[in-house]
N, C-alpha and C positions, 0 to 999 in steps of 0.2 A: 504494500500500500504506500503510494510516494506521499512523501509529508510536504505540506507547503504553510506560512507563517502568512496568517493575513489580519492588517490590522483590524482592532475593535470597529472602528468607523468605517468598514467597508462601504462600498459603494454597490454588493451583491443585497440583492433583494432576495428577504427570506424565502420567497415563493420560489425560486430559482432553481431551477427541476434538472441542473448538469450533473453529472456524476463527480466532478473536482472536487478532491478535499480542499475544507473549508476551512479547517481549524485544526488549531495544533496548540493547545492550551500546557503550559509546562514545561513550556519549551526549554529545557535545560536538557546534557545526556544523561542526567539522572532520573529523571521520572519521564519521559516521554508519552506523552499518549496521542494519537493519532485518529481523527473523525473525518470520517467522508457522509457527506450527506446530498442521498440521491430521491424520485420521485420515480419509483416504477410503474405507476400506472394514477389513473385518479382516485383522487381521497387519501391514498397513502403514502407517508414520507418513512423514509429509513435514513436512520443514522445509525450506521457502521462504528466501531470505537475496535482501536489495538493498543497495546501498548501497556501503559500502568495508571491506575485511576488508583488514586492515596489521596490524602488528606494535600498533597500538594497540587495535585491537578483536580478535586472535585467540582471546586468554588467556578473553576471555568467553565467545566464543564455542565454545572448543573444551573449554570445562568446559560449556555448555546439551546441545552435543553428546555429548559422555561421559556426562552425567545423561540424555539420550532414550536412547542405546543401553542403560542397562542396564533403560531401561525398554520397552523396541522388541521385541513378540513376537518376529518375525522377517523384515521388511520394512523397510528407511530407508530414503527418496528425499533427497538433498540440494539442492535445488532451486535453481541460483546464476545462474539466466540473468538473474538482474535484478541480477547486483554490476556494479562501474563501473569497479574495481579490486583488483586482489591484489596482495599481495607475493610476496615465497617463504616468511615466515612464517606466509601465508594456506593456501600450500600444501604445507607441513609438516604441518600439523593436518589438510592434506584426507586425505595421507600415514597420520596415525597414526589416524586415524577410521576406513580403508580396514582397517590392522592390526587395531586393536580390533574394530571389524565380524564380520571372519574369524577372530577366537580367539570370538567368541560365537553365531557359526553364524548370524548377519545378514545377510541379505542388502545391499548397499551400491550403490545407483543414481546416479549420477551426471547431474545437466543441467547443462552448463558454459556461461554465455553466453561471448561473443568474449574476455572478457578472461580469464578459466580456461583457455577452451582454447587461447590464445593461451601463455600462461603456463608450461602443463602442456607443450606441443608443445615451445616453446622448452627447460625442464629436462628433456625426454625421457619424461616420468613419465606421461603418460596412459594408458598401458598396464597400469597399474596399478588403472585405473579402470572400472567397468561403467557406460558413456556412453549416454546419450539425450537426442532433441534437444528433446524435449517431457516434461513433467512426470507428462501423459497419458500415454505412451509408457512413462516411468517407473514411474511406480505399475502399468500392466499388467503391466509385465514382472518385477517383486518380487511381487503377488500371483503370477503363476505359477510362481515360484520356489517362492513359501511354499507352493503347493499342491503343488508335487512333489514339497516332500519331506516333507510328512507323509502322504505314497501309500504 
């Protein structure tokens, strides 16, 4: 996944449906974490995440997430099968992303690679989470979401 540094003040509009990484919060070679954020079909946005989400990259990361949800018709996939490591204040944020999701009638998909769901299992908390083990998987099952409920 190539990494690119783009400032806070971009001039990319959140609705902006490229596949280009967008963000790269942490940016030091010590905690790196790495977000691509793409739009694979309508209604639903996916942000991809690798790298290390810790108490040094969360705060970035769960303000890019807060600014996509209020722009997310009605489909997020969070895609984390590519992180290497969390904390629990990685999954705090996974925590209020799931609340905020659900007070904005979002739907919220989850792909946790080994160390999320290693993580989530251990705090008890994945239950809190709509889990798939594929991205693919993911984004089917948020479009069908988004399409049932405006039936």
């Amino acid at each position: 996944m190539p990494e690119f540094d783009i400032p806070e003040q971009s001039s990319r509009s959140p609705e902006d449906s490229s596949s280009e990484p967008v963000f790269r919060p942490g940016a030091g070679p010590d905690h790196p974490l790495r977000v691509q954020v793409h739009r694979p079909g309508t209604g639903v946005l996916v942000l991809s995440a690798g790298g290390t989400l810790d108490t040094a990259t969360t705060a970035d990361f769960a303000e890019l997430v807060r600014h996509r949800l209020e722009c997310t018709a009605s489909g997020l996939v969070l895609d984390l099968a590519h992180i290497e490591f969390i904390d629990t204040d990685g999954i705090i944020t996974l925590l209020e992303t799931a609340t905020r999701a659900q007070a904005r009638g979002v739907e919220l998909v989850l792909v946790p690679g080994p160390s999320v769901t290693r993580l989530l299992e251990l705090l008890e908390v994945g239950d809190r989470f709509v889990r798939e083990d594929s991205a693919e998987h993911a984004v089917s099952n948020a479009q069908a979401a988004v399409r049932g409920r405006s039936r």
